[in-house]
mmCIF file as gemmi writes it, N, C-alpha and C atoms, coordinates in Angstrom:
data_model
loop_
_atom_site.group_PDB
_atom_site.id
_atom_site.type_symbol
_atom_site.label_atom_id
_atom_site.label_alt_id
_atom_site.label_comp_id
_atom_site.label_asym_id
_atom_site.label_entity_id
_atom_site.label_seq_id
_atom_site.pdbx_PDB_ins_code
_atom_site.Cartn_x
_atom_site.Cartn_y
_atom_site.Cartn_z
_atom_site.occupancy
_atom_site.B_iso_or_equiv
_atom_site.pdbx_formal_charge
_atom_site.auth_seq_id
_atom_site.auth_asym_id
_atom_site.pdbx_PDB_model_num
ATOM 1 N N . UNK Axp A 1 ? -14.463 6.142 -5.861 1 0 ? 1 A 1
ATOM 2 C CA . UNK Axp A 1 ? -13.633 5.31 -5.035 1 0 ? 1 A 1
ATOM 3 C C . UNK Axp A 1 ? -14.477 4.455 -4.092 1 0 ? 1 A 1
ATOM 4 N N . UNK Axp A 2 ? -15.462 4.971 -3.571 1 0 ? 2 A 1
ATOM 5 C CA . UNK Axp A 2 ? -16.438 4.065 -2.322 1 0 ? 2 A 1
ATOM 6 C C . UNK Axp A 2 ? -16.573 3.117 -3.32 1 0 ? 2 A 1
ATOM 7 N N . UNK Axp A 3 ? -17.339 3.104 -4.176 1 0 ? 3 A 1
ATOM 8 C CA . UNK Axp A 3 ? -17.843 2.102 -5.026 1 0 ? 3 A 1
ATOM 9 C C . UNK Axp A 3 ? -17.008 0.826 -4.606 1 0 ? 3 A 1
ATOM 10 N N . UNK Axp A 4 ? -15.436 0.752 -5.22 1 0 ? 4 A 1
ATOM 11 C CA . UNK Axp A 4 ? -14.525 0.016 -5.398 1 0 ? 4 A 1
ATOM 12 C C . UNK Axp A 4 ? -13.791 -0.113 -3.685 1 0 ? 4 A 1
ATOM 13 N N . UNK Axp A 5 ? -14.402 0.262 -2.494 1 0 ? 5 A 1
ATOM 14 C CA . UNK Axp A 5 ? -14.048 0.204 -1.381 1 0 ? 5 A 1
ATOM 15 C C . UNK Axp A 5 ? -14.914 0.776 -0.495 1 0 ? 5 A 1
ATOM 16 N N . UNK Axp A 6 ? -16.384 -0.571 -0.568 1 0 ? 6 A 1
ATOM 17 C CA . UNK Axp A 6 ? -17.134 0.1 0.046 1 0 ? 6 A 1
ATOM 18 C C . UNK Axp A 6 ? -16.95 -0.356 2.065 1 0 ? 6 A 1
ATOM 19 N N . UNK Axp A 7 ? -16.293 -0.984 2.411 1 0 ? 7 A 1
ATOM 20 C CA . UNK Axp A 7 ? -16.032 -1.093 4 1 0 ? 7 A 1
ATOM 21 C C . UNK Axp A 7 ? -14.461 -0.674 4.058 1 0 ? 7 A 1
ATOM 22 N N . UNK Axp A 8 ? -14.198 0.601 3.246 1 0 ? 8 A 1
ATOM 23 C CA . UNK Axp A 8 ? -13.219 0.939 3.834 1 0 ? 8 A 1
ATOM 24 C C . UNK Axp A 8 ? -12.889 1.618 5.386 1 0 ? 8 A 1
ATOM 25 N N . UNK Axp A 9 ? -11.301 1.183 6.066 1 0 ? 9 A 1
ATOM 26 C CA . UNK Axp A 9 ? -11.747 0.974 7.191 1 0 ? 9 A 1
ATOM 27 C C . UNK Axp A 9 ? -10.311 1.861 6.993 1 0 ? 9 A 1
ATOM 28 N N . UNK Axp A 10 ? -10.394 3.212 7.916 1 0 ? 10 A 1
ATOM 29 C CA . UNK Axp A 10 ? -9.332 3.939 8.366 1 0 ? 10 A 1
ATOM 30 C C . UNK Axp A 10 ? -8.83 4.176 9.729 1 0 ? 10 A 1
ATOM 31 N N . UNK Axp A 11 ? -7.984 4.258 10.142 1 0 ? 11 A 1
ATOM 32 C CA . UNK Axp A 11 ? -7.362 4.452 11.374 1 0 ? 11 A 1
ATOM 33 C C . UNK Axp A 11 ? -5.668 4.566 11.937 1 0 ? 11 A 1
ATOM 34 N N . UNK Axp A 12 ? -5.766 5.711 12.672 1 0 ? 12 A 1
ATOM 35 C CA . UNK Axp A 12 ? -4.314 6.433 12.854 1 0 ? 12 A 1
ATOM 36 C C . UNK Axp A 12 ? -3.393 5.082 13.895 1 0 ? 12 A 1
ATOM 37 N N . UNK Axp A 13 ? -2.297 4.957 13.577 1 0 ? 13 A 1
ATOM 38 C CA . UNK Axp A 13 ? -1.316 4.123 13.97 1 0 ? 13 A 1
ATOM 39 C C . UNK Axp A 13 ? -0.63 4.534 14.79 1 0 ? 13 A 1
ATOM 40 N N . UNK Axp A 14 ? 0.162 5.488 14.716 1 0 ? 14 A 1
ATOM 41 C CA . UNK Axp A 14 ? 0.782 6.188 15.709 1 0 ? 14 A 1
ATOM 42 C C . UNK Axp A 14 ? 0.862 7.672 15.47 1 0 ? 14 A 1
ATOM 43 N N . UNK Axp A 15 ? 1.117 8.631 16.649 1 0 ? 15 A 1
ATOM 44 C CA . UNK Axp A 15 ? 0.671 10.317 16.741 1 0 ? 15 A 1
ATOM 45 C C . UNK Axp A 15 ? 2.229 10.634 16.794 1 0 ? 15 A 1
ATOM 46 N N . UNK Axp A 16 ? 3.14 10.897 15.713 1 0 ? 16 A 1
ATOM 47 C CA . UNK Axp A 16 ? 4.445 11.255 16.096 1 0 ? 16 A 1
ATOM 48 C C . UNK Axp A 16 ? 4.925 12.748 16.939 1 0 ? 16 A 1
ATOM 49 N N . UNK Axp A 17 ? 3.858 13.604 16.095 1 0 ? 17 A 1
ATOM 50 C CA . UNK Axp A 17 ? 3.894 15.11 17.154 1 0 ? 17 A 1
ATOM 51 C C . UNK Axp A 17 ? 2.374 15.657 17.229 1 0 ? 17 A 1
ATOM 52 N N . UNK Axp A 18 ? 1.977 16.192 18.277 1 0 ? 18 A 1
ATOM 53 C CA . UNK Axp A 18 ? 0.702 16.873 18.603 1 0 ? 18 A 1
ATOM 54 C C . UNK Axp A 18 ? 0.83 18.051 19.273 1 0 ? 18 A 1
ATOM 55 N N . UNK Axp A 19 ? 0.228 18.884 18.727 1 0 ? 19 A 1
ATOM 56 C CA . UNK Axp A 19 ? 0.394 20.293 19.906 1 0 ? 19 A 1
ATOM 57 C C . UNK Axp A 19 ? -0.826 20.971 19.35 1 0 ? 19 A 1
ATOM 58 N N . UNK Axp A 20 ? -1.113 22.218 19.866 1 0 ? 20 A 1
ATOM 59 C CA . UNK Axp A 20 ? -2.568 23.329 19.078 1 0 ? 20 A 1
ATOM 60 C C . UNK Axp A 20 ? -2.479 23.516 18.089 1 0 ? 20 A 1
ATOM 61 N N . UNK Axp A 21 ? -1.394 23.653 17.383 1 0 ? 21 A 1
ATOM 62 C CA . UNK Axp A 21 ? -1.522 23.831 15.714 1 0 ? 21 A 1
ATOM 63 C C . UNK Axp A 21 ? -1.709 22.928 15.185 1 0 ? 21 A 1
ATOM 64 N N . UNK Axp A 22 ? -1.75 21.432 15.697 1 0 ? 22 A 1
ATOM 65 C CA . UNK Axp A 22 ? -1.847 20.231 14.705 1 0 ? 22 A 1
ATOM 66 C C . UNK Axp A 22 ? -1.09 19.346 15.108 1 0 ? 22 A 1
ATOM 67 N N . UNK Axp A 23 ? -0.985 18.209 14.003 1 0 ? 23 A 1
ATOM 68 C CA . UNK Axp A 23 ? -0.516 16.53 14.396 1 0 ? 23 A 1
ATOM 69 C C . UNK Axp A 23 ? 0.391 16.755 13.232 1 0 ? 23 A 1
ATOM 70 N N . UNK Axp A 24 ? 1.38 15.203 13.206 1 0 ? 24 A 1
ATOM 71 C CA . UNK Axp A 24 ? 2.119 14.511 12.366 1 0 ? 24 A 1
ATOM 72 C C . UNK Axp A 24 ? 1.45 13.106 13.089 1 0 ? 24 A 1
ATOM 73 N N . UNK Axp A 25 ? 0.866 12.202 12.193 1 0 ? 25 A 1
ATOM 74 C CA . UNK Axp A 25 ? 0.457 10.722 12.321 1 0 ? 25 A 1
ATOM 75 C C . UNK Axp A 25 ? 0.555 9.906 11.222 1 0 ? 25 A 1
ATOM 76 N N . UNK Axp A 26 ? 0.55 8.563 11.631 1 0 ? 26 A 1
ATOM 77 C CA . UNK Axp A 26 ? 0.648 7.539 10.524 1 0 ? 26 A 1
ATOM 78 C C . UNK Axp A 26 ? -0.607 7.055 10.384 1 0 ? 26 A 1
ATOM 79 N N . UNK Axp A 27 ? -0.872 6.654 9.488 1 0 ? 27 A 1
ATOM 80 C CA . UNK Axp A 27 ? -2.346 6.414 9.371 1 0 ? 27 A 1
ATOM 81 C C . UNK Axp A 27 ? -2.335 5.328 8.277 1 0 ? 27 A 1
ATOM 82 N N . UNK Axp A 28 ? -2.979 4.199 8.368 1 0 ? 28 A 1
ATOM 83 C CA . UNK Axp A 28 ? -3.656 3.421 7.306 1 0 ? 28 A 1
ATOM 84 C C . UNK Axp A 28 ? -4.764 3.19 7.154 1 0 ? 28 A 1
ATOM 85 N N . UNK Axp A 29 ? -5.211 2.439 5.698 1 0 ? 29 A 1
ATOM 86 C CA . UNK Axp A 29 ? -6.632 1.816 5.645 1 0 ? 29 A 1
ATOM 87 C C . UNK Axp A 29 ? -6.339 0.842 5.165 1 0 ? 29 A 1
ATOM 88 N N . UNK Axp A 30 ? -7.946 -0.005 5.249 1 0 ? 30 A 1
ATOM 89 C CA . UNK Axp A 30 ? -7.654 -1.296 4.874 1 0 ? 30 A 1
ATOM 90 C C . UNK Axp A 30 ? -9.341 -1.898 4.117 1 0 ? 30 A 1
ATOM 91 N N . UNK Axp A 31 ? -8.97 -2.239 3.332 1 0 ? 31 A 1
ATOM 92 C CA . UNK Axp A 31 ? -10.104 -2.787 2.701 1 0 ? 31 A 1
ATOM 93 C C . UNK Axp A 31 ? -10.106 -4.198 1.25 1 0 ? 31 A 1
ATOM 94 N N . UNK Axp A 32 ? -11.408 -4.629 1.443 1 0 ? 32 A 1
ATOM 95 C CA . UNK Axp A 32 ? -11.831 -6.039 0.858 1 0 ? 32 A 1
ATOM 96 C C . UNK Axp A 32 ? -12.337 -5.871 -0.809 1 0 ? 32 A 1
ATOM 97 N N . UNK Axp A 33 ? -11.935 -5.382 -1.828 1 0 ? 33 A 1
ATOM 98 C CA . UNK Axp A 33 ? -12.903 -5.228 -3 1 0 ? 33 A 1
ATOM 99 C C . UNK Axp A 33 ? -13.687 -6.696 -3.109 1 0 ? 33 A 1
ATOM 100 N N . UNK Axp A 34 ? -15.192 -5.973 -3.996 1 0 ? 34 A 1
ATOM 101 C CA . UNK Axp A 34 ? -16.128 -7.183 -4.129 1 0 ? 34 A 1
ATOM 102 C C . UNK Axp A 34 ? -15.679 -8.135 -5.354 1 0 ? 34 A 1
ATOM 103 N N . UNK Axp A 35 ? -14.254 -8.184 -5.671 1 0 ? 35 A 1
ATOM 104 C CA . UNK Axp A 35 ? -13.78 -9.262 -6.555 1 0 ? 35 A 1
ATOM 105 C C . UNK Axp A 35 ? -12.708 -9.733 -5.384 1 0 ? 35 A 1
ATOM 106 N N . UNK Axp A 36 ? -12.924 -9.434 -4.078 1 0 ? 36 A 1
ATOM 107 C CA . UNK Axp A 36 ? -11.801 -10.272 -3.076 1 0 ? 36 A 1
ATOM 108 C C . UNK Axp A 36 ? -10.373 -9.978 -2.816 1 0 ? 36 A 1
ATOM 109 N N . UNK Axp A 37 ? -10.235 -8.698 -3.687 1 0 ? 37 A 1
ATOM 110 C CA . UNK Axp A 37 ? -8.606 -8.215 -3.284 1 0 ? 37 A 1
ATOM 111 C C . UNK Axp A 37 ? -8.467 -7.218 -2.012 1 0 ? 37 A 1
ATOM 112 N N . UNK Axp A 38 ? -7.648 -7.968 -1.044 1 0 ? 38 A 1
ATOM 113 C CA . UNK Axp A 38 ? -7.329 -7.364 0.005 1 0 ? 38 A 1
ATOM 114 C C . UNK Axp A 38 ? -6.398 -6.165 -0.401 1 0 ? 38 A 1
ATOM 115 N N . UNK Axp A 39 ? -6.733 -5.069 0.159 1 0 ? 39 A 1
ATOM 116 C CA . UNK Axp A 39 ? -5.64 -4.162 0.059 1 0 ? 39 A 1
ATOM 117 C C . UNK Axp A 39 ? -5.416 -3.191 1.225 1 0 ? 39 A 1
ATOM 118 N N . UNK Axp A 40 ? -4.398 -2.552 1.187 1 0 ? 40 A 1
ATOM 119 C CA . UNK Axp A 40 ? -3.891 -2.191 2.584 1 0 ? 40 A 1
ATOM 120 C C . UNK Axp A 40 ? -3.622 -0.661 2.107 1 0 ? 40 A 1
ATOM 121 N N . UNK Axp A 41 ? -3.621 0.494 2.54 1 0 ? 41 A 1
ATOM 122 C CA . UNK Axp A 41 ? -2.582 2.24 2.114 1 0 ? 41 A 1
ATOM 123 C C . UNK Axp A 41 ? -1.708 2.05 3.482 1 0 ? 41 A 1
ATOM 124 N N . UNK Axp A 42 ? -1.004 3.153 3.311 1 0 ? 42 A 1
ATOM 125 C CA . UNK Axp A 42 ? -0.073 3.653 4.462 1 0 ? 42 A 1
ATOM 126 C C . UNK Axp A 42 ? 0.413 4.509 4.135 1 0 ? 42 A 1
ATOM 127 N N . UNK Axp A 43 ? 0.161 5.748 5.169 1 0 ? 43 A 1
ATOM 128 C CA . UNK Axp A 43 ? 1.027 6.94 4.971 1 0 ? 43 A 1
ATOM 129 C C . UNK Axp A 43 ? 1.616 7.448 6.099 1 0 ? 43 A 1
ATOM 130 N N . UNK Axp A 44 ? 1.554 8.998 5.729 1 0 ? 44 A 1
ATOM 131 C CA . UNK Axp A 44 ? 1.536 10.09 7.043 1 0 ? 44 A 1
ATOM 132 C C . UNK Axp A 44 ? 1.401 11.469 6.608 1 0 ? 44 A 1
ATOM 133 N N . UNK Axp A 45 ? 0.631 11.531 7.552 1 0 ? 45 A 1
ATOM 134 C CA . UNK Axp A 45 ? -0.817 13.054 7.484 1 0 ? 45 A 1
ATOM 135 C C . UNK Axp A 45 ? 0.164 14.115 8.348 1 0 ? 45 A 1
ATOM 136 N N . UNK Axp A 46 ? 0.063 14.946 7.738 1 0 ? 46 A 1
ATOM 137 C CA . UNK Axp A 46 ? 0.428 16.229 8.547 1 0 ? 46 A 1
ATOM 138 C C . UNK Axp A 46 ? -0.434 17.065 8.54 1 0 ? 46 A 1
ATOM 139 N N . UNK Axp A 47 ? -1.221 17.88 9.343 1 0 ? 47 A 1
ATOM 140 C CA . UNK Axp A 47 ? -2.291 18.652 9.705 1 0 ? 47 A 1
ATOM 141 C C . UNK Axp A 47 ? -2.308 19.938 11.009 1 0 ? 47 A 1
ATOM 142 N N . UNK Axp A 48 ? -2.694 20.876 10.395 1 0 ? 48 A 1
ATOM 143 C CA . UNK Axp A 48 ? -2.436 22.42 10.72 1 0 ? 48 A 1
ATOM 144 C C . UNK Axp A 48 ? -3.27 22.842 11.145 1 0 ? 48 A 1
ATOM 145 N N . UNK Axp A 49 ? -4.066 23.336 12.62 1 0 ? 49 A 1
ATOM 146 C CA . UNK Axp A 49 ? -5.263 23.983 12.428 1 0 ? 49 A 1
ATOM 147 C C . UNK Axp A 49 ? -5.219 25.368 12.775 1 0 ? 49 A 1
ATOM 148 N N . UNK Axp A 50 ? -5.959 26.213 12.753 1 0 ? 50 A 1
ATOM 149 C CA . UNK Axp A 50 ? -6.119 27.402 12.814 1 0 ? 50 A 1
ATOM 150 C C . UNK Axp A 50 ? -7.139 27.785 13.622 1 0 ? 50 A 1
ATOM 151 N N . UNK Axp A 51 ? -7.476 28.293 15.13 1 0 ? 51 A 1
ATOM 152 C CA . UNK Axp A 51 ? -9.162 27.811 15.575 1 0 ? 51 A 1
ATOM 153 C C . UNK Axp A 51 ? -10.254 27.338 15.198 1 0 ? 51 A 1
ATOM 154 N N . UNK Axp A 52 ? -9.641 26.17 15.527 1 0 ? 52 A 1
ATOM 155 C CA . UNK Axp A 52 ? -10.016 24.988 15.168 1 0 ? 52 A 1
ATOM 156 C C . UNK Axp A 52 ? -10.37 24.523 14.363 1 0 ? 52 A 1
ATOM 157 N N . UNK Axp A 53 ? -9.557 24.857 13.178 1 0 ? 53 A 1
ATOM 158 C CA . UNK Axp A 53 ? -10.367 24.788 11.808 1 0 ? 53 A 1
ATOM 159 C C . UNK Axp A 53 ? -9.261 24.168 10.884 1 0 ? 53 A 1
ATOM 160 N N . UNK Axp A 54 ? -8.938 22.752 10.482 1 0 ? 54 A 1
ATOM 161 C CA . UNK Axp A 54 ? -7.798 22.73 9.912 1 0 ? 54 A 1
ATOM 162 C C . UNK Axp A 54 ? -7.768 23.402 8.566 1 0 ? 54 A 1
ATOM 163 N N . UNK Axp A 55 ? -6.803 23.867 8.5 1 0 ? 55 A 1
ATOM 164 C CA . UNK Axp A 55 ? -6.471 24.697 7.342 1 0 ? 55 A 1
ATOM 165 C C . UNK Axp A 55 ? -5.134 23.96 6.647 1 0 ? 55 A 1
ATOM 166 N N . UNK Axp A 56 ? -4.548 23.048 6.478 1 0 ? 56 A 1
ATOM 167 C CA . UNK Axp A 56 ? -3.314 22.116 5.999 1 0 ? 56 A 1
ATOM 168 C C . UNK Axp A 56 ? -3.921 20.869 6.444 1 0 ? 56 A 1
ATOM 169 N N . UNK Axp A 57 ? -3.872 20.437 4.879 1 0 ? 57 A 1
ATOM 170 C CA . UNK Axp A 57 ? -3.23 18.654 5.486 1 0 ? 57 A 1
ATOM 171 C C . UNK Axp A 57 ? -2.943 18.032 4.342 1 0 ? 57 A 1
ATOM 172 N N . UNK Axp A 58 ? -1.656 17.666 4.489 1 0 ? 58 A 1
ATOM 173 C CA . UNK Axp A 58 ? -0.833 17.072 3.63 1 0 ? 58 A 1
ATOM 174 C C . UNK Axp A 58 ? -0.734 15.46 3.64 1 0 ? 58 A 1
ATOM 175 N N . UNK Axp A 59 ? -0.729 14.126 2.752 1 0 ? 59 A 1
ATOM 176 C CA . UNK Axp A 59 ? -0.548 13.174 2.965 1 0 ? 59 A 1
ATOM 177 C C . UNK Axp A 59 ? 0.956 12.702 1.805 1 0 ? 59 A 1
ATOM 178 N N . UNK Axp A 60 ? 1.741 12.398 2.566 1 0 ? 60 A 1
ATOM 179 C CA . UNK Axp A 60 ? 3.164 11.612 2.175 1 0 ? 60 A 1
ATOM 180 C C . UNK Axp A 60 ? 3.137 10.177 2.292 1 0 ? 60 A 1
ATOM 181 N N . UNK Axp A 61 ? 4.474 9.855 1.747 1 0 ? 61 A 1
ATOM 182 C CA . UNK Axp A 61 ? 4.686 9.075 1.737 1 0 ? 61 A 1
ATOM 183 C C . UNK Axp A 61 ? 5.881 8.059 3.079 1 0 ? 61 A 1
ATOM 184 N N . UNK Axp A 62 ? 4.9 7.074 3.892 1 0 ? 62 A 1
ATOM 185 C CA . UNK Axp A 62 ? 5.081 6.73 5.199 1 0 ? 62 A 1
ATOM 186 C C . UNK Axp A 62 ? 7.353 6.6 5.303 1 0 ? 62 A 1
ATOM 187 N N . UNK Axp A 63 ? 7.612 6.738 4.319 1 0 ? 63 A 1
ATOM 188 C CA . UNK Axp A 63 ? 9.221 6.33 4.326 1 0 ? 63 A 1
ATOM 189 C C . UNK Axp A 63 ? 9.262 7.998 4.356 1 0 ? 63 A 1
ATOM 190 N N . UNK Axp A 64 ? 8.677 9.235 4.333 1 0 ? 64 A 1
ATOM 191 C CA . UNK Axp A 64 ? 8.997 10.27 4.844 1 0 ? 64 A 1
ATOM 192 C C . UNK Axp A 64 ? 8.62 11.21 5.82 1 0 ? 64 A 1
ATOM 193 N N . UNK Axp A 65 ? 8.87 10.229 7.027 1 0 ? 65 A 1
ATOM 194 C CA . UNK Axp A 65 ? 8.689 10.62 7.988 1 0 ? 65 A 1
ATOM 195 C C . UNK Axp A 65 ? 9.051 12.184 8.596 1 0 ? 65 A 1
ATOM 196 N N . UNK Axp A 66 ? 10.878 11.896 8.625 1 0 ? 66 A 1
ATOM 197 C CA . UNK Axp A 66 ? 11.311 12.922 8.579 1 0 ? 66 A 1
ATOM 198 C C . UNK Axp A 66 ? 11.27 14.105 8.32 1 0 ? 66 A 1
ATOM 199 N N . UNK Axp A 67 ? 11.205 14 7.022 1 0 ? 67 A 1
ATOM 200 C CA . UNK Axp A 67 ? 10.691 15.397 6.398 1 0 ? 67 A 1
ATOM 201 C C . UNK Axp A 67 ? 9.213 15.808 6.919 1 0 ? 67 A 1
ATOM 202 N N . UNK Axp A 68 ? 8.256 15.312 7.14 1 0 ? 68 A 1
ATOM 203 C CA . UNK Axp A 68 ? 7.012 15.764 7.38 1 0 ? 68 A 1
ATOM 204 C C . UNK Axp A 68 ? 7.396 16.109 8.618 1 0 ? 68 A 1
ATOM 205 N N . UNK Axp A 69 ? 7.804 15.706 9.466 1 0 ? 69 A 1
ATOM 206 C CA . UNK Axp A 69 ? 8.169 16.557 11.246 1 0 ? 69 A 1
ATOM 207 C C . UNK Axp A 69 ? 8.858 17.743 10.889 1 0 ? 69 A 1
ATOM 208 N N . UNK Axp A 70 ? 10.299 17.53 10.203 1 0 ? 70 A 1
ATOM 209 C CA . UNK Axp A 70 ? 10.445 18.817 9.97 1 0 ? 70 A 1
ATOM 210 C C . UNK Axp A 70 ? 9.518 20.176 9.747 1 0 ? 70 A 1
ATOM 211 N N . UNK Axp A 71 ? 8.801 19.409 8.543 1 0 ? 71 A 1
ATOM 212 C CA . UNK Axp A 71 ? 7.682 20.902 7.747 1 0 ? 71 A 1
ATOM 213 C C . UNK Axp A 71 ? 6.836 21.193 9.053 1 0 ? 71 A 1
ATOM 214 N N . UNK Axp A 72 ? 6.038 20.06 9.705 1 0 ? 72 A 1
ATOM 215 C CA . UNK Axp A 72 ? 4.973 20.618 10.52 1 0 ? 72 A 1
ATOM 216 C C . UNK Axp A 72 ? 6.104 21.583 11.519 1 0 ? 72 A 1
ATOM 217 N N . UNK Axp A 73 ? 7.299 21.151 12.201 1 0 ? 73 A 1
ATOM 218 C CA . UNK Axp A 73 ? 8.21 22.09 13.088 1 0 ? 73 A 1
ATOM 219 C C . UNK Axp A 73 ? 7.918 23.373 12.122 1 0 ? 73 A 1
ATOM 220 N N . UNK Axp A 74 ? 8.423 24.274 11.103 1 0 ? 74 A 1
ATOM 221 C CA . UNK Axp A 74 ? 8.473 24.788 10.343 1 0 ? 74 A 1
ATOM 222 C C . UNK Axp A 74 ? 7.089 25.368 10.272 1 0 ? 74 A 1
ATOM 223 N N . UNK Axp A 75 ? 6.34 25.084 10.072 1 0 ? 75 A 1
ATOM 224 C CA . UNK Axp A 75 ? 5.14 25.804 9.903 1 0 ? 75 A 1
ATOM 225 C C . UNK Axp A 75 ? 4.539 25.725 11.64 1 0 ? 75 A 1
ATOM 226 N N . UNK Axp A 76 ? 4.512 25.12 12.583 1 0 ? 76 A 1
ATOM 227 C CA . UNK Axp A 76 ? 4.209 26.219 13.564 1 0 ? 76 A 1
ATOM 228 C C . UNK Axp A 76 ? 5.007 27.143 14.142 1 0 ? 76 A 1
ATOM 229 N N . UNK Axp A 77 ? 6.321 27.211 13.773 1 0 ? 77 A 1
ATOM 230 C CA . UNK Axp A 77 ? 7.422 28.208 14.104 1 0 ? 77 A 1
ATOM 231 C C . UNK Axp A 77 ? 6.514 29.72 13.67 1 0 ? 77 A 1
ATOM 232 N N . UNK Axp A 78 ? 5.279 29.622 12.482 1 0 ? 78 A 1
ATOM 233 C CA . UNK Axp A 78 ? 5.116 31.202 11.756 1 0 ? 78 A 1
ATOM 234 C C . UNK Axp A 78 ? 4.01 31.451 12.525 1 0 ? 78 A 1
């Protein structure tokens, strides 16, 4: 993948939930291939840690927001 996106450029958009067990965020990248096609991702990361060690992380799809707050609610409930 670097090959075909070598200045790929990542960075979180907005932090929908944060606490000690982890985040729900949106996150994109963005990058130039060396034949000139701009291209853009977009998601949302859900991430679990365990002292301090993430142990989960899931990437969806950014139209399921919802559901990913739910699961992360859900999994620090255990």
């Amino acid at each position: 993948m670097w090959e075909l996106a070598p200045e790929l450029r990542f960075y979180i958009q907005t932090v929908h939930r944060l606490t000690d067990r982890g985040a729900v965020c949106s996150h994109a990248a963005h990058d130039v291939s060396h034949s000139g096609f701009d291209a853009e991702w977009r998601g949302i990361e859900l991430m679990t840690v365990d002292q301090n060690v993430v142990n989960r992380c899931e990437i969806v799809d950014d139209a399921d927001l919802d559901a990913a707050l739910a699961k992360f609610d859900e999994l620090s409930q255990t």
